[in-house]
N, C-alpha and C positions, 0 to 999 in steps of 0.2 A: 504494500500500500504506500503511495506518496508521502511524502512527509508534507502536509498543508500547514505549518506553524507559518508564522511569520516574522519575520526577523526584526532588531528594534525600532528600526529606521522606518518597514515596512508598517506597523501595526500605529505607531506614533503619526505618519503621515497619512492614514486611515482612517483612525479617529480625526485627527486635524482636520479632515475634509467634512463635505456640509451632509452629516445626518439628525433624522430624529432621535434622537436617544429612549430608552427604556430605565430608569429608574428603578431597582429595586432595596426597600427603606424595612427596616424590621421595625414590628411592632409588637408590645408587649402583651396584647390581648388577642392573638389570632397573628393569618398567616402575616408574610410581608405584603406592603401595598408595593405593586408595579405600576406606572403611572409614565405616557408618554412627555418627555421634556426635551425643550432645545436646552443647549450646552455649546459650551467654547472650550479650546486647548488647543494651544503652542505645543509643538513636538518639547518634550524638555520639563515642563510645569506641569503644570496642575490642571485640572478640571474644576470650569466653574458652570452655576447656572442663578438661574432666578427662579421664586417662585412667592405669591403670597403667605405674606407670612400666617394666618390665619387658617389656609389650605392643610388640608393633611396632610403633605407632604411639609411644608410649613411649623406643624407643631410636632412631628414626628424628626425633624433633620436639627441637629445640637452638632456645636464641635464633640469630635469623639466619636458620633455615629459611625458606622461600617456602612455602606453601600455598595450595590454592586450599579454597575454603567456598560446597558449594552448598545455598540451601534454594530449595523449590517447594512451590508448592500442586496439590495431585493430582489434583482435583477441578475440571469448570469454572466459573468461565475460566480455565484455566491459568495459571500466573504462575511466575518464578524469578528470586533471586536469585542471582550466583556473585560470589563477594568472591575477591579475589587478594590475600594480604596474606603479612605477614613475623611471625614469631614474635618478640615482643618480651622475655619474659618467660617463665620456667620456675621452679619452685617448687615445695615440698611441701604439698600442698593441707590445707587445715583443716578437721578434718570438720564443725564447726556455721558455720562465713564461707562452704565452699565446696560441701562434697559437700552437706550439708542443702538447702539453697537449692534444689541443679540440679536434687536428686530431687524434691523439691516442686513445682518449675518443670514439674516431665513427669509426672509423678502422683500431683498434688495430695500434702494434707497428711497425710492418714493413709497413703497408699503410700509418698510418701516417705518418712516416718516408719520405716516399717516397713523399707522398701530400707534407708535410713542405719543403721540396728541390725542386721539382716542383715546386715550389707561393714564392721561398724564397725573390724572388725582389717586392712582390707583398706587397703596406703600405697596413693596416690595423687598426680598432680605437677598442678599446677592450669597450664592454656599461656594464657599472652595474646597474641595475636593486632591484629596494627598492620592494618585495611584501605588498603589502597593504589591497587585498581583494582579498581569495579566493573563486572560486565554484568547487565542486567535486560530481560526482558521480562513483559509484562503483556496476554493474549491480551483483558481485559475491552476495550483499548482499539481493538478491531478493527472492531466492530460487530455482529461474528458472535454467534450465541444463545448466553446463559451460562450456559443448564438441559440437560441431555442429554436426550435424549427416549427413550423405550425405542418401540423397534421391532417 
């Protein structure tokens, strides 16, 4: 079988690129919440994101939390990253350092624009995120065909 790991540079520039993220937050009363979020990260740092602070994810996420952080690519060849890391950092987010940036990061600069005015009353806690352990797979390194074919 292939070896599909990814190497660090590969798995770092993966995440760095524009997906939706999966969030999963443990909770002390039942399973973990999964919950889809945008997020940011530079090959090298850390993962950040936003979310209401009043949101379950919000009153569930403390520095010190554990999380796990999955992005994938949907399309083939499949690929995924999933970061296991610890929440380092919690704060009131800034709407032009932090909410401007993410909504631009995910739909461009007139959407964003338009979301950040939209939500401009809306508080927000900005989470940084330490990675600590990744898992990666990358189906391109299989050999297997990386066009779908219709039937």
């Amino acid at each position: 079988m292939a070896d599909t790991r990814m190497s660090r540079q590969e798995r770092e520039a993966f995440l760095a690129d524009l997906h939706v993220g999966v969030i999963s937050i443990p909770r002390p009363d039942g399973p973990p919440l999964a919950a889809p979020i945008w997020y940011d990260y530079e090959p090298g740092g850390d993962i950040w994101l936003l979310t209401g602070p009043t949101s379950q994810k919000g009153r569930l996420l403390r520095e010190g939390t554990r999380v796990t952080l999955v992005a994938q690519r949907e399309a083939l060849p499949y690929a995924y990253v999933t970061v296991e890391g610890t929440v380092t950092g919690v704060r009131e987010a800034d709407t032009e350092a932090d909410t401007l940036p993410m909504a631009r990061r995910y739909l461009g600069e007139e959407g964003g624009d338009a979301y950040t005015a939209a939500n401009s009353d809306d508080v927000s806690v900005r989470l940084t995120v330490r990675p600590d352990r990744w898992l990666t797979v990358d189906y391109a390194k299989t050999g297997l065909p990386t066009e779908q074919k219709n039937v």
